[in-house]
N, C-alpha and C positions, 0 to 999 in steps of 0.2 A: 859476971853473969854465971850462974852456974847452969847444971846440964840440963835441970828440965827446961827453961827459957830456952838455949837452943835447940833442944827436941823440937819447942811448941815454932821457933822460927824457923827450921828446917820444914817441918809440916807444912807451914803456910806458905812458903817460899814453893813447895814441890805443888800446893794443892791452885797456888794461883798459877804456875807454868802451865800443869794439866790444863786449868780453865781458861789459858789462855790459846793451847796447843786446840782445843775442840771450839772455840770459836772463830780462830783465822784458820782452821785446816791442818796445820800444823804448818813445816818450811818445807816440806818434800811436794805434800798433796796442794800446798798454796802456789809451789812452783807451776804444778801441771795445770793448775786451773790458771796462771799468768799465759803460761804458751798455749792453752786451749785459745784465750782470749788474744792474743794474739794472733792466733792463726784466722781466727775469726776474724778480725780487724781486717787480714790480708785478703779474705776472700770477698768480702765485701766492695775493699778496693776494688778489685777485680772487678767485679759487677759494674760499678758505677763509671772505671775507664769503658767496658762496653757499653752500655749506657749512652756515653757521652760519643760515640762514634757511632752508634744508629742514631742518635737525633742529628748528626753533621752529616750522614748520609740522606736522613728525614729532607734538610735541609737542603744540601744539594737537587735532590728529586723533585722540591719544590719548585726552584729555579728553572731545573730542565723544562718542568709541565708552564711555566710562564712563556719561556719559550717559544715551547710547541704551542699551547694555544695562540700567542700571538702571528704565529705563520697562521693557522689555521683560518684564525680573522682575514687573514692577507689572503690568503688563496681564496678565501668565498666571497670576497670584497672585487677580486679579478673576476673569479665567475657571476658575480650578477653587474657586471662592467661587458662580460661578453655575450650576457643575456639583451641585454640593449646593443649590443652592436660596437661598442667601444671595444677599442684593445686589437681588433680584425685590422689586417696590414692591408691597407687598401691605394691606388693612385689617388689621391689629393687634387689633381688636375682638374678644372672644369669642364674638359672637352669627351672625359673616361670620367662618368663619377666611380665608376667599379661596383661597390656589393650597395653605399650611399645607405646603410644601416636595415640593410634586407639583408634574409640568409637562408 
C-alpha cells in the first residue's frame, strides 16, 4: 500500500471514531450518564420500599378499623339488650321478681 491509501485509511479510521465518540457520548461523558442512571435506578428503589410500607401500614389500619367496628356492633347490640330490659342483674326468684323488665 503506498502512503496516500493510508492517509485516506487514517482519515476514515479517525472520522468514524469521531462519529462514533458524538453519538454514544464519548467513554467519559457515557460514564456519567451510566452513574446518573444509576443513581436514578436507586432512588426509585427507594420510593417503592416506602411505597410498599405505607400500603402494609394501609393494611394493618384496615384490620385495626374491622376490629373496632366489630366491638362497636357489640357494644350497641348490649345497649338495645338493655333498652328492653335484658342484660339488668336481677333475682330470678318467683317470690322477688326484682326490676321483671321495668326501669
Amino acid at each position: 500500500m503506498d502512503s496516500g491509501t493510508w492517509a485516506i485509511l487514517i482519515a476514515a479510521g479517525a472520522l468514524m471514531l469521531n462519529f462514533v465518540d458524538k453519538i454514544f457520548g464519548g467513554g467519559w461523558k457515557l460514564s456519567n450518564r451510566i452513574t446518573r442512571l444509576e443513581t436514578g435506578v436507586d432512588g426509585i428503589q427507594l420510593e417503592i420500599r416506602k411505597l410498599v410500607e405505607a400500603i402494609g401500614k394501609i393494611a394493618d389500619m384496615r384490620g385495626d378499623i374491622r376490629v373496632l367496628d366489630t366491638r362497636v356492633l357489640a357494644a350497641e347490640q348490649d345497649i338495645r339488650e338493655l333498652r328492653h330490659g335484658d342484660g339488668f342483674v336481677r333475682n330470678r326468684s318467683p317470690a322477688d321478681p326484682g326490676i321483671n323488665r321495668e326501669y
